[in-house]
VOTORDO-227404 format. One record per residue (C-alpha): residue number from 0; residue in one letter; y, z, x. Coordinates in Angstrom, 3 decimals. Layout:
# VOTORDO-227404
+-----+---------+----------+----------+----------+
| num | residuo |       py |       pz |       px |
+-----+---------+----------+----------+----------+
| NUM |       a |        Y |        Z |        X |
...
+-----+---------+----------+----------+----------+
END
This chain:
# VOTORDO-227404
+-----+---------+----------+----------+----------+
| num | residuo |       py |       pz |       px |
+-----+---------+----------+----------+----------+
|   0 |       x |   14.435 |  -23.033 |    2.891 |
|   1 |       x |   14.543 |  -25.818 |    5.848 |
|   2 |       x |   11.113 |  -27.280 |    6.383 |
|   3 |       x |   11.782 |  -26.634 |   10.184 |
|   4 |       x |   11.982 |  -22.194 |    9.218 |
|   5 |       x |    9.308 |  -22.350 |    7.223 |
|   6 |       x |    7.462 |  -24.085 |    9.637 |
|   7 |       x |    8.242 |  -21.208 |   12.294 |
|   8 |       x |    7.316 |  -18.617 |    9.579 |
|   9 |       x |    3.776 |  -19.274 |    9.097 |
|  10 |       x |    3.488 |  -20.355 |   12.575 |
|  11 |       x |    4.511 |  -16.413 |   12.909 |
|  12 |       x |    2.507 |  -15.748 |   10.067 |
|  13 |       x |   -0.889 |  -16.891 |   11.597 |
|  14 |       x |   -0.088 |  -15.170 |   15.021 |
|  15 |       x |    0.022 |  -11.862 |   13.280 |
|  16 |       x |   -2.780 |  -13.029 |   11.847 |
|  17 |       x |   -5.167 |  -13.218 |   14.860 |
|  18 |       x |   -4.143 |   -8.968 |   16.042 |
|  19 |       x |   -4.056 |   -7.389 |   12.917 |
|  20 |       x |   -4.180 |   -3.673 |   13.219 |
|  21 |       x |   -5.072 |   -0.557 |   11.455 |
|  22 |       x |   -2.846 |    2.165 |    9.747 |
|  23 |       x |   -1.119 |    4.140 |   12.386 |
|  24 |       x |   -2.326 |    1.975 |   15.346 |
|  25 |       x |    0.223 |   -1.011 |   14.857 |
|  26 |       x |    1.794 |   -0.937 |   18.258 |
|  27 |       x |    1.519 |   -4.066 |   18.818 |
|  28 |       x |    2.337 |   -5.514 |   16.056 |
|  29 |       x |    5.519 |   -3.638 |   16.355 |
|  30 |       x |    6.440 |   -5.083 |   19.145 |
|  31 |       x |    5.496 |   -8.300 |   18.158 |
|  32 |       x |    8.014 |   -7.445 |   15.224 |
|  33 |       x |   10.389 |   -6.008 |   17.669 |
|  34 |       x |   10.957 |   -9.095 |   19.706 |
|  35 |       x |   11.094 |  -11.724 |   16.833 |
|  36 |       x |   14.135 |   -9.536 |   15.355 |
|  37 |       x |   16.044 |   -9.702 |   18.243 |
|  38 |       x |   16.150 |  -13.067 |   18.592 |
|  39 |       x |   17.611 |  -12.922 |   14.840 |
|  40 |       x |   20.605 |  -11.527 |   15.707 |
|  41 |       x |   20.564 |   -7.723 |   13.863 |
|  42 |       x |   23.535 |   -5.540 |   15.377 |
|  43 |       x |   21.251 |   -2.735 |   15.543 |
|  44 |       x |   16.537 |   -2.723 |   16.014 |
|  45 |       x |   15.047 |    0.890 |   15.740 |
|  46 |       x |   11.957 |    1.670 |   16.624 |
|  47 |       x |    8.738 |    4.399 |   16.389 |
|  48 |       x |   10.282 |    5.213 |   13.010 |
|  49 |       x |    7.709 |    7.221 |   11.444 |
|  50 |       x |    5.344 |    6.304 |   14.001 |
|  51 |       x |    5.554 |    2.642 |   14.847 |
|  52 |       x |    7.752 |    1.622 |   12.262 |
|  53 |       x |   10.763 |   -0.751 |   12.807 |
|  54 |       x |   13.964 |   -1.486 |   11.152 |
|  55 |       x |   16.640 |   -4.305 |   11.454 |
|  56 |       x |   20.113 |   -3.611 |   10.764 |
|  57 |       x |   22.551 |   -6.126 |    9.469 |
|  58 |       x |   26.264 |   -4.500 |    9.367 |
|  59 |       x |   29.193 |   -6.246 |    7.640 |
|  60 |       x |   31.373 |   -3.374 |    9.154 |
|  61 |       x |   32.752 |   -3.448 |    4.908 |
|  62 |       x |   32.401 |   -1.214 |    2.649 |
|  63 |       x |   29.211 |   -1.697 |    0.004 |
|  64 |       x |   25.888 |   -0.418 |   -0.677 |
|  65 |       x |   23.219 |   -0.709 |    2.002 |
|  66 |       x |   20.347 |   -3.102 |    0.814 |
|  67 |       x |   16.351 |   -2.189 |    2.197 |
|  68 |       x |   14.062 |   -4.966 |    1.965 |
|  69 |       x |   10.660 |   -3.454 |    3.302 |
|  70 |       x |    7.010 |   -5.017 |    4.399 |
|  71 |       x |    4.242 |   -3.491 |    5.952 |
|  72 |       x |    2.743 |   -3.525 |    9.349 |
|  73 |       x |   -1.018 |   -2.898 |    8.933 |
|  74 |       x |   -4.109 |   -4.589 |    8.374 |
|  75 |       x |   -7.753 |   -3.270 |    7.302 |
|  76 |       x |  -10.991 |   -1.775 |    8.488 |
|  77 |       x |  -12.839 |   -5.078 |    7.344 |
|  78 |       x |  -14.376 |   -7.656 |    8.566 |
|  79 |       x |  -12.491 |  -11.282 |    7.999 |
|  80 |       x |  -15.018 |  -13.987 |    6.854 |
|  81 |       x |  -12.851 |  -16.967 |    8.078 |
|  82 |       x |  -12.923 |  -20.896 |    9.553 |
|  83 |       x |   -9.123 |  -20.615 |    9.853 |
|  84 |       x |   -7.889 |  -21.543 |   13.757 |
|  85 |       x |   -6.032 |  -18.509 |   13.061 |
|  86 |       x |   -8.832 |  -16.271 |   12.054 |
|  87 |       x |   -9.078 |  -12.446 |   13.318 |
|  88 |       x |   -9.732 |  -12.067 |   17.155 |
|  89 |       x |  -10.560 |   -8.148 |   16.572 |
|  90 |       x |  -14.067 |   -7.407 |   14.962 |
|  91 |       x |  -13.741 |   -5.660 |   12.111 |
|  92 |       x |  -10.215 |   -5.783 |   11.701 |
|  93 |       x |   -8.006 |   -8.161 |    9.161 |
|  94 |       x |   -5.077 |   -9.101 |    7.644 |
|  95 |       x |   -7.164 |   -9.126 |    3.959 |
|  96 |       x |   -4.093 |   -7.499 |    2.081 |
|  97 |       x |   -1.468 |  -10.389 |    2.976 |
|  98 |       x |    0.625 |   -7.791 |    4.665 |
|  99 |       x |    1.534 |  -10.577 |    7.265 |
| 100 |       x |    2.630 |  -12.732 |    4.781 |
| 101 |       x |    4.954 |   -9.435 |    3.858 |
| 102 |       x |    6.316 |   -9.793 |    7.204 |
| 103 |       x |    6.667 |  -13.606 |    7.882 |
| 104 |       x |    8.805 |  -13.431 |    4.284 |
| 105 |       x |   11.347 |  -10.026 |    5.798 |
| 106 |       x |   11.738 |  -12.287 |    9.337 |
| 107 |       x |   13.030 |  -15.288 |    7.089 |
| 108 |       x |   15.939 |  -12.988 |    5.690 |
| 109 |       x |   16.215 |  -11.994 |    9.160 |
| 110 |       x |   16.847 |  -15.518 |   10.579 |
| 111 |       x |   19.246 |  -16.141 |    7.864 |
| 112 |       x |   21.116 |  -13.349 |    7.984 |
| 113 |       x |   21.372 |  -13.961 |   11.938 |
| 114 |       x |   22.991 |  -17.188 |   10.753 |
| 115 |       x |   24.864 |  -15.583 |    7.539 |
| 116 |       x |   26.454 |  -12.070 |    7.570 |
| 117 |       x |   26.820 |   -9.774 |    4.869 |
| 118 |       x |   29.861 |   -9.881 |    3.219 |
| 119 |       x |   29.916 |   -6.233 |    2.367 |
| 120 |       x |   27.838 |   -3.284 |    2.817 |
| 121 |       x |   25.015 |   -3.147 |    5.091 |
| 122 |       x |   20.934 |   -4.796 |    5.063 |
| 123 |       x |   18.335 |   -3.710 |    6.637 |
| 124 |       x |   14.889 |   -4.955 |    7.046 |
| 125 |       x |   12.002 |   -2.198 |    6.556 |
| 126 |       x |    8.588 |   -3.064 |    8.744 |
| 127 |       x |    6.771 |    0.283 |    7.700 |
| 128 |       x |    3.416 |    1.312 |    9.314 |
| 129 |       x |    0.384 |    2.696 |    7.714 |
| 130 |       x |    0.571 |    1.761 |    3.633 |
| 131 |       x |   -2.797 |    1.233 |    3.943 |
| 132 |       x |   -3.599 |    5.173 |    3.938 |
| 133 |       x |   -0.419 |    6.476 |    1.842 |
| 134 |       x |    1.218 |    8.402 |    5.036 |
| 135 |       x |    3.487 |    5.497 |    6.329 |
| 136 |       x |    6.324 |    5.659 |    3.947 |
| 137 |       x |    6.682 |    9.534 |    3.804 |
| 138 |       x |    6.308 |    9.520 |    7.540 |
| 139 |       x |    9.161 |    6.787 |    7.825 |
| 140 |       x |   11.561 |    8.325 |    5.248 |
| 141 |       x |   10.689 |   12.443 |    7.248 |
| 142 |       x |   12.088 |   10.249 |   10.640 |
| 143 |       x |   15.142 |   11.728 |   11.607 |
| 144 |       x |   16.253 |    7.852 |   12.665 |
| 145 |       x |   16.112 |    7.452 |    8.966 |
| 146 |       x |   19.545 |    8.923 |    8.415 |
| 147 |       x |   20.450 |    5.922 |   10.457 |
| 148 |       x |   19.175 |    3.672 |    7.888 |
| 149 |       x |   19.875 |    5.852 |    4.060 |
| 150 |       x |   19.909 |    2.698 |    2.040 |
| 151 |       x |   20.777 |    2.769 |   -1.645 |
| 152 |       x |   18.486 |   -0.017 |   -3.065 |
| 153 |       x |   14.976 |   -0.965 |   -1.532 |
| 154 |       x |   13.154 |   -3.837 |   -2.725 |
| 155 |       x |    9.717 |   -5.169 |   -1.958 |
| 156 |       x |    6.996 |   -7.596 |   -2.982 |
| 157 |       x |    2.887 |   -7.661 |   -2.757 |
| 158 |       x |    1.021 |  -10.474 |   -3.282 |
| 159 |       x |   -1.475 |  -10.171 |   -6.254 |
| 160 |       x |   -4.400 |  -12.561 |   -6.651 |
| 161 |       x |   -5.341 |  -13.757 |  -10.161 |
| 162 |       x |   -1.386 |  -14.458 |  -10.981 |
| 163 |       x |   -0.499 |  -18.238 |  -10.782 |
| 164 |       x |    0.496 |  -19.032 |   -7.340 |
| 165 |       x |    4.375 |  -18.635 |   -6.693 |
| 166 |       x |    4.905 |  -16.596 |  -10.657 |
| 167 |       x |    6.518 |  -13.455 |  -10.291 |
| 168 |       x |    6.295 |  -10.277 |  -12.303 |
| 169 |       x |    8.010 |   -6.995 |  -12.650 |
| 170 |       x |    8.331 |   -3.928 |  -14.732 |
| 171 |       x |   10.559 |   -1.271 |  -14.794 |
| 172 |       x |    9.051 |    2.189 |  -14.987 |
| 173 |       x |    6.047 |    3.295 |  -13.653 |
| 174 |       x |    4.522 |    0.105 |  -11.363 |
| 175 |       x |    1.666 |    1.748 |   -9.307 |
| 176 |       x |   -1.002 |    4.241 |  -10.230 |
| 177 |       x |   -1.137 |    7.552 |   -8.189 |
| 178 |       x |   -4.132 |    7.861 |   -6.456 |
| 179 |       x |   -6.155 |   10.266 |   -4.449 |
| 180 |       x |   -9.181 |   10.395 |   -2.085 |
| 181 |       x |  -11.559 |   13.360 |   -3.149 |
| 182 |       x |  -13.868 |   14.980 |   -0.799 |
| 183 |       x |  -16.230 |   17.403 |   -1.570 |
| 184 |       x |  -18.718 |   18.799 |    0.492 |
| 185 |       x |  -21.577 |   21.167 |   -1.008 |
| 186 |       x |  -23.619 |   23.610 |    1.826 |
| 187 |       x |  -26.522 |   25.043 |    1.059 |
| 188 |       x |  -29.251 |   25.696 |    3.569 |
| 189 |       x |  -31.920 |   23.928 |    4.834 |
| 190 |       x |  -36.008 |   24.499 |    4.981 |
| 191 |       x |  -39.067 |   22.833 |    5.798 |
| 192 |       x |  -39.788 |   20.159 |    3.883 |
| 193 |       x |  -43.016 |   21.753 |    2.682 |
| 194 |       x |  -41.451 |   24.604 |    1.577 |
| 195 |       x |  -38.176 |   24.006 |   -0.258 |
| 196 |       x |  -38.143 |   27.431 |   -2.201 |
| 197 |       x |  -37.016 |   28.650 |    1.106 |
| 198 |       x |  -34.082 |   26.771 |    0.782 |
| 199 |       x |  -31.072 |   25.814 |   -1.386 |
| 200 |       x |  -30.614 |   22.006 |   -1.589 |
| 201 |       x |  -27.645 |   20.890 |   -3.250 |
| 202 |       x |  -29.694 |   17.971 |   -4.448 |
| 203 |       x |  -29.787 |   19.005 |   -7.984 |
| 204 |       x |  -25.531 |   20.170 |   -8.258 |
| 205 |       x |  -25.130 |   16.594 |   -6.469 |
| 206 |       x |  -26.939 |   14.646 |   -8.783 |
| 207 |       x |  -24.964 |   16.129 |  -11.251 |
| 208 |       x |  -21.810 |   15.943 |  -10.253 |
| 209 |       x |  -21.597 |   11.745 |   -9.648 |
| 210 |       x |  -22.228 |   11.123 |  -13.210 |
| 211 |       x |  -19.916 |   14.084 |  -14.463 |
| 212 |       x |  -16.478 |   13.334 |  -12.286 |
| 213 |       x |  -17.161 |    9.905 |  -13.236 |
| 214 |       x |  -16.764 |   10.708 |  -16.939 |
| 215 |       x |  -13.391 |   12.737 |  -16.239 |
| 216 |       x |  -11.555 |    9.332 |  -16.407 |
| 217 |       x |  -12.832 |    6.193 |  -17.588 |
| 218 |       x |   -9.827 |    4.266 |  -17.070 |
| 219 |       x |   -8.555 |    2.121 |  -20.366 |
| 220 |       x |   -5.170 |    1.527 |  -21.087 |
| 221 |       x |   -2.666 |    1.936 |  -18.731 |
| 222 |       x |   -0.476 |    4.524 |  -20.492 |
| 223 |       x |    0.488 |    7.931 |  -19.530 |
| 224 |       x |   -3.271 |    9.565 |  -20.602 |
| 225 |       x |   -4.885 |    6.792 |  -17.864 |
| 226 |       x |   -7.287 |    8.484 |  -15.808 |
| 227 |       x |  -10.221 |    7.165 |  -13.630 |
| 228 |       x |  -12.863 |    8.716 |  -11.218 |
| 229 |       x |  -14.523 |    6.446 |   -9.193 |
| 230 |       x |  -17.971 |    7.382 |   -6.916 |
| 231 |       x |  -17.439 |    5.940 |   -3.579 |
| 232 |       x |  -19.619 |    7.392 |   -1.593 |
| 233 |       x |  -22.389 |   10.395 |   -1.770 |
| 234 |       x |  -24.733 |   11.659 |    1.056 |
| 235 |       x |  -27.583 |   13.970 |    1.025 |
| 236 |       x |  -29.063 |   16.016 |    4.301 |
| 237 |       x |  -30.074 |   13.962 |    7.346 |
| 238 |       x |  -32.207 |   11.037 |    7.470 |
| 239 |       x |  -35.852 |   12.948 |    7.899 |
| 240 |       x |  -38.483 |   13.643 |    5.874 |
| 241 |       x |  -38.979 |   17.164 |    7.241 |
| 242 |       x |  -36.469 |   18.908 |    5.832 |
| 243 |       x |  -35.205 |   19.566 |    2.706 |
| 244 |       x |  -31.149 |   19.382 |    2.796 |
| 245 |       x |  -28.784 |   22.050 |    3.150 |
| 246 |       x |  -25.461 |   20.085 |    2.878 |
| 247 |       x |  -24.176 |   16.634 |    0.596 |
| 248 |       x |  -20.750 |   15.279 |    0.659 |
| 249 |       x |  -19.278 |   13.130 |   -2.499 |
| 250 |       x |  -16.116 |   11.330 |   -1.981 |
| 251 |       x |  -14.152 |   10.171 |   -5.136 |
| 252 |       x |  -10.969 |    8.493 |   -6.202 |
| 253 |       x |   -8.931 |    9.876 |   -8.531 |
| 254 |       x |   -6.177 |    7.195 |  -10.451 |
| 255 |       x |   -3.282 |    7.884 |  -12.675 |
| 256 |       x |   -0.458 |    5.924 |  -13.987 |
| 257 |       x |    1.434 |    9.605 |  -13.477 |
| 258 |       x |    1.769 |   12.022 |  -10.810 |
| 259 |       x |    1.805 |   14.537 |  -14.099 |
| 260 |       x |   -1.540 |   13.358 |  -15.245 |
| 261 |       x |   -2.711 |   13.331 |  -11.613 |
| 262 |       x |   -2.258 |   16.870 |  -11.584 |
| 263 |       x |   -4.235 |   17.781 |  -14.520 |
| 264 |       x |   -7.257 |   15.389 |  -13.599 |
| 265 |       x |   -7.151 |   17.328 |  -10.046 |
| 266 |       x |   -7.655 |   20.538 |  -11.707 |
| 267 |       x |  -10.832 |   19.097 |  -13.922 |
| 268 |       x |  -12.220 |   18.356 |  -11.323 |
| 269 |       x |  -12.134 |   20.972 |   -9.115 |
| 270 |       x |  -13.173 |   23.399 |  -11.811 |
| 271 |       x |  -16.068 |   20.655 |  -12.600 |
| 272 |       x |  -17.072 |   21.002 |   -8.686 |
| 273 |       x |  -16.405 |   24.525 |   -8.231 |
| 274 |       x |  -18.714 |   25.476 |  -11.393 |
| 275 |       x |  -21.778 |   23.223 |  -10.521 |
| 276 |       x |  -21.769 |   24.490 |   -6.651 |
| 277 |       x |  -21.610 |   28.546 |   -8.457 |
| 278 |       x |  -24.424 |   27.577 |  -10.499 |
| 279 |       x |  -26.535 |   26.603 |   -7.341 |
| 280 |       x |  -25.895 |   28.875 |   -5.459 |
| 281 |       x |  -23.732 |   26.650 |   -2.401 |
| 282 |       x |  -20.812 |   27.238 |   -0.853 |
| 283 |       x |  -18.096 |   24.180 |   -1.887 |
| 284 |       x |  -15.030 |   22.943 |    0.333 |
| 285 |       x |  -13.093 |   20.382 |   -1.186 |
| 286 |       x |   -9.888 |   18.214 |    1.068 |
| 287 |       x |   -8.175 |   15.715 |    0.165 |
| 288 |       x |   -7.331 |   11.985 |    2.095 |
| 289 |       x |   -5.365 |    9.059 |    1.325 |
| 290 |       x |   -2.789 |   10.412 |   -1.026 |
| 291 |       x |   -0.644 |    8.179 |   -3.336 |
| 292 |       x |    1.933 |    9.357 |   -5.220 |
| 293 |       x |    2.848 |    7.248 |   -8.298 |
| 294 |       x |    5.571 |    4.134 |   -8.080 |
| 295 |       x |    8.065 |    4.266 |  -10.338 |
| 296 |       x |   10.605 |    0.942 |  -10.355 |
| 297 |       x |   13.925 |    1.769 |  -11.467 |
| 298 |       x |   15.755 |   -0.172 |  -14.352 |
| 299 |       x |   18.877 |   -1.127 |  -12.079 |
| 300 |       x |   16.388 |   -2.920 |   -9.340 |
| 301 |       x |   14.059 |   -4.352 |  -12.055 |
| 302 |       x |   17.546 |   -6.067 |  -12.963 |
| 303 |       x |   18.872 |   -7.329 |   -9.927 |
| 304 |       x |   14.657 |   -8.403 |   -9.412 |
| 305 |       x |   15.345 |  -10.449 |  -12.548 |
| 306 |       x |   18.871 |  -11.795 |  -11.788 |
| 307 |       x |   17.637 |  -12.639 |   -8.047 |
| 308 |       x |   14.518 |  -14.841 |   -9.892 |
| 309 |       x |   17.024 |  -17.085 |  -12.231 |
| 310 |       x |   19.383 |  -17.282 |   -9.504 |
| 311 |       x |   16.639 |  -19.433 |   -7.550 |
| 312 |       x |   15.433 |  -20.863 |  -11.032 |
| 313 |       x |   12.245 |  -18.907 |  -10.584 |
| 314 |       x |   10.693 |  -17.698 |  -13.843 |
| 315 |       x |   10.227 |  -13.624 |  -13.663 |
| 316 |       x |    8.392 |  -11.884 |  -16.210 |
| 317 |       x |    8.935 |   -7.989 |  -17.600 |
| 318 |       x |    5.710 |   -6.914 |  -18.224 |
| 319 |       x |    4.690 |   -3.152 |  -19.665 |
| 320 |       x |    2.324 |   -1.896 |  -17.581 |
| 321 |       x |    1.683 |   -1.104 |  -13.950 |
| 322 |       x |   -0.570 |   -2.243 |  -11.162 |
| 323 |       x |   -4.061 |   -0.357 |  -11.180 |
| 324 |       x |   -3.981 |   -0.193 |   -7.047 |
| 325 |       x |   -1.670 |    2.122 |   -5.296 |
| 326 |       x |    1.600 |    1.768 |   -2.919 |
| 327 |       x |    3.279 |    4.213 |   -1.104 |
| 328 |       x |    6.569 |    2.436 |   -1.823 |
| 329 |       x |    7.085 |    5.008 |   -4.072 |
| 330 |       x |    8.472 |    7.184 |   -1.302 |
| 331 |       x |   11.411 |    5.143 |   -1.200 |
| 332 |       x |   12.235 |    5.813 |   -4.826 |
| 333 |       x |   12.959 |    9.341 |   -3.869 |
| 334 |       x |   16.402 |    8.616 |   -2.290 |
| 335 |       x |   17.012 |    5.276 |   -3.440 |
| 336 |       x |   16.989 |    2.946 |   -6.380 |
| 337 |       x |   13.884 |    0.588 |   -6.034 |
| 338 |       x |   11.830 |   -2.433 |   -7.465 |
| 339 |       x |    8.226 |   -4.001 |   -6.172 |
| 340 |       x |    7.240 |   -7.051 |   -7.711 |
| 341 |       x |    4.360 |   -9.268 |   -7.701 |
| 342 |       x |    4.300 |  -12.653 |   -6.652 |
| 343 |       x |    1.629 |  -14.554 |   -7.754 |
| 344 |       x |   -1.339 |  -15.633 |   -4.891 |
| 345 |       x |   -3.317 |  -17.839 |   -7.692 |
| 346 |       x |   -5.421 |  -17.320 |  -10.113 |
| 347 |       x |   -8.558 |  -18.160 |   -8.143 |
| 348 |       x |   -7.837 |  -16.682 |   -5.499 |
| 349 |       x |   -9.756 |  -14.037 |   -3.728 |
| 350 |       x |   -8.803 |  -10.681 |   -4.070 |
| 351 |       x |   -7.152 |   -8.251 |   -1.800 |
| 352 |       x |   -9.688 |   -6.510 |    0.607 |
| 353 |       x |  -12.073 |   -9.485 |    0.221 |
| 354 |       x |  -13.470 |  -10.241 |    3.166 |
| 355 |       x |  -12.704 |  -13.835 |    2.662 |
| 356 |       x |   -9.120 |  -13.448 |    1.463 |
| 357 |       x |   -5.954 |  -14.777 |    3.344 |
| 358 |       x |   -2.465 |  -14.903 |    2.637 |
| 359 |       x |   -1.011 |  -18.372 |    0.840 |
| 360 |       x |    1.311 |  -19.234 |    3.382 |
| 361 |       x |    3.027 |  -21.554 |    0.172 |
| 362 |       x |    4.764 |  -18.002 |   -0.605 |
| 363 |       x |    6.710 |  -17.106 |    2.350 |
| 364 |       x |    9.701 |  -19.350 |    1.290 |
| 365 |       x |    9.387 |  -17.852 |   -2.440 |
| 366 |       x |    9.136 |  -14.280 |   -1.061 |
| 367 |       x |   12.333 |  -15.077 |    0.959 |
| 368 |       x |   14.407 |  -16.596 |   -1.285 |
| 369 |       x |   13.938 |  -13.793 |   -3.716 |
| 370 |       x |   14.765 |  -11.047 |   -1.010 |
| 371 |       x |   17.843 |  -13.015 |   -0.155 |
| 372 |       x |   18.750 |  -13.492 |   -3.723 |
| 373 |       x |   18.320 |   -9.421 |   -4.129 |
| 374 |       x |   20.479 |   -8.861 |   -1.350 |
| 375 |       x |   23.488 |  -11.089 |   -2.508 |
| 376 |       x |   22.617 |   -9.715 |   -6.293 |
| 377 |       x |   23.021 |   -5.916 |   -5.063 |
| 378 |       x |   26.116 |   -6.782 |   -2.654 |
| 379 |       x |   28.033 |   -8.999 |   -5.087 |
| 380 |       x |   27.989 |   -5.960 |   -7.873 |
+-----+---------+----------+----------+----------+
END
């Protein structure tokens, strides 16, 4: 990449930076997005795809396969803990998952593909809203405008802390664990403080039920049997000491390398919930938020992944099992073939959703030549 690109990248890079926004609310940012691409030459820029979600479309006007190369537009609920000139200007808001990194490394295969048609087939450049919450890539793909787009192959990257900086890995098969956001909320009904026995507190079938959905998966190996229930959160009544409670909520995460296993751990613990709230006598409603379905790579990406690494004499590794976190980049799977890799942020490097992480602006070239070497891989075959 010319040191003069690169150098407008991160400068790009950092401006994101400064207005990151949350899942859903990244209208600026896709604007922002918007007006960079159209300097870069696509033949065609749609927008509010899914919400605000953008795409770029680069048309040989020959026949070939049409190549998706996708980022994300949104940031986190978090407060940044940064010195950076570029830090956060909106409290409580960050770019702590490197998301703008994503989409410095798509508008470098823009620029270049302003410069350098396909030869054949079609690209187009995926800015998808809302990973963050697991609705933004089934929102995009539901789109009507999406029709417009129908590619074949989809590639994307994340960044992934504790991997040596600019090392890339792979693996075809499953790559993220399905995951789910578990609500349950017990209701009983509340009495004076000094006389409980009027009640029914669902202290007792809530102190119960954190150490029991927690033993329904313990995590270990990442094979098909994986299962883990993580306690996030638990509340109990209001904050007095006259009354004894009438209501607790318990929010868990359920993780699976399989949407098949995902559906068995559901049913444990519903049955666990629904039996302890029976034997106390409370009423039990249980929803569900932030819904991941498992990502599956596909051999035939994982290849041209591969291919795309040696032809930029970039070591790529196959490794056998998945990522622990989630991605809704599974979505795309469902209509196309697809491949997410990891490229390495370093192995000190603070992890995603740290409050003090930022994106290694070292990787935006990397990210771009391997996107560029993907495209030319999938086009040329």
């Amino acid at each position: 990449m010319k040191p003069e690109l690169q150098s407008w990248l991160t400068e790009k890079r950092h401006e994101l930076h400064q207005v990151p926004e949350i899942s859903g609310k990244e209208r600026g940012t896709a604007a922002s997005i918007s007006n960079l691409l159209q300097a870069c030459g696509p033949d065609a820029v749609l927008t509010g795809i899914g919400g605000h979600g953008v795409a770029a479309i680069y048309d040989s006007g020959q026949p070939g396969p049409t190549v998706g190369i996708r980022c994300e537009l949104d940031g986190l609920p978090i407060q940044e803990i940064s010195s950076a000139r570029y830090a956060s200007q909106y409290p409580g808001k960050g770019h702590l998952c490197g998301h703008d990194g994503h989409m410095a490394m798509v508008l470098g295969v823009a620029f270049v593909l302003g410069d350098k048609r396909p030869p054949n087939g079609r690209v187009v450049l995926i800015f998808q809203p809302a990973e963050e919450t697991g609705q933004g890539a089934m929102a995009y793909r539901a789109d009507p405008k999406f029709a417009n787009i129908a590619p074949d192959y989809v590639f994307s990257l994340h960044n992934l802390p504790g991997l040596e900086l600019g090392a890339v890995e792979v693996c075809s098969g499953p790559a993220n664990c399905a995951s789910r956001g578990m609500r349950v909320v017990l209701t009983g009904k509340t009495s004076h403080a000094a006389a409980p026995q009027d009640g029914v507190s669902p202290a007792g079938a809530l102190a119960e039920l954190m150490p029991a959905l927690a033993a329904l998966g313990r995590g270990g190996a990442l094979d098909t049997d994986f299962a883990l229930a993580t306690v996030t959160h638990a509340r109990l009544g209001e904050a007095t000491f006259g009354v004894a409670p009438g209501m607790a909520e318990l929010w868990v995460t359920l993780r699976t390398v399989s949407d098949t296993r995902m559906t068995g751990l559901i049913h444990e613990a519903e049955q666990l919930v629904s039996a302890g709230a029976k034997a106390q006598g409370l009423n039990v409603e249980i929803t569900y938020d932030d819904i991941f379905e498992a990502c599956t790579n596909s051999a035939e990406a994982v290849q041209v992944v591969s291919e795309a690494c040696r032809a930029r004499d970039l070591p790529c590794k196959l490794v056998p099992t998945p990522q622990r976190f989630s991605e809704d980049f599974g979505q795309f799977g469902k209509s196309a073939k697809t491949a997410m890799f990891w490229l390495g942020a370093g192995r000190d490097h603070p992890q995603l959703h740290n409050p003090d992480y930022d994106f290694p602006d070292a990787l935006i070239p990397i990210g771009t030549e391997i996107f560029l070497a993907a495209i030319e891989q999938t086009l040329r075959a």
